[in-house]
C-alpha positions in Angstrom: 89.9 18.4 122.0 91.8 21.6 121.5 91.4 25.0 121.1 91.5 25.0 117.7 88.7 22.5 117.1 86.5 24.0 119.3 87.1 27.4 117.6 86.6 25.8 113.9 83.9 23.9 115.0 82.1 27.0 116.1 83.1 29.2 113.2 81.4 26.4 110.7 78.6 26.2 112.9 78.0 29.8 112.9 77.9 30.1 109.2 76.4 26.8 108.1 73.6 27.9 110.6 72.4 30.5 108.3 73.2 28.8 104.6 70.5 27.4 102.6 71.7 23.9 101.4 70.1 22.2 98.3 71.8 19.4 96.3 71.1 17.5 92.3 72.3 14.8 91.7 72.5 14.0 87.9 73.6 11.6 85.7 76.5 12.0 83.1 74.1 13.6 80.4 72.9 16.6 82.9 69.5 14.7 83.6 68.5 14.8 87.4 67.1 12.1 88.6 67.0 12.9 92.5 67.0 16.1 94.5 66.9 17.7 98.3 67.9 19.9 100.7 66.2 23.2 101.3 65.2 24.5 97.6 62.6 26.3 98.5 64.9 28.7 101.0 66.6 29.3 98.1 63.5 30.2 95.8 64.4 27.3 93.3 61.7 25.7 92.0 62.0 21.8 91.9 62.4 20.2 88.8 61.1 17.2 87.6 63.0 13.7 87.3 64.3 14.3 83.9 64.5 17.9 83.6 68.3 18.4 82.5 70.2 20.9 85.3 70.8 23.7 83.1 66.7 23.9 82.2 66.7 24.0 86.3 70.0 26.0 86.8 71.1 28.6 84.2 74.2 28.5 85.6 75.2 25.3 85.4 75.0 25.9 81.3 77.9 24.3 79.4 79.2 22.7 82.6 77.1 19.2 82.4 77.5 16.6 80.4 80.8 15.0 81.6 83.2 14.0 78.9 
């Protein structure tokens, strides 16, 4: 390995190290049907199988559904 993994592998280690990761995944309509990671680190409440992401993520307003 070279010196320029070892220093990329450290720099992403560094700062994944202190990220809070949380995932949705949804179906074309917006409606979650499974979700993980660390939501509570990031003072999300989880929603319930069938709550549509923007009633669970403001942000994600006008983004979901998929054409």
């Amino acid at each position: 390995m070279g010196l320029g993994f070892t220093i990329i592998n450290r720099l992403c280690s560094d700062v994944l190290s202190h990220m809070h990761l949380a995932y949705y995944i949804t179906d074309r309509e917006g409606i979650i049907s499974r979700w993980g990671g660390d939501i509570d680190g990031l003072n999300l409440e989880s929603p319930e199988a069938g709550t549509h992401i923007a009633d669970a993520l403001l942000f994600m307003s006008g983004i979901l559904p998929l054409q």
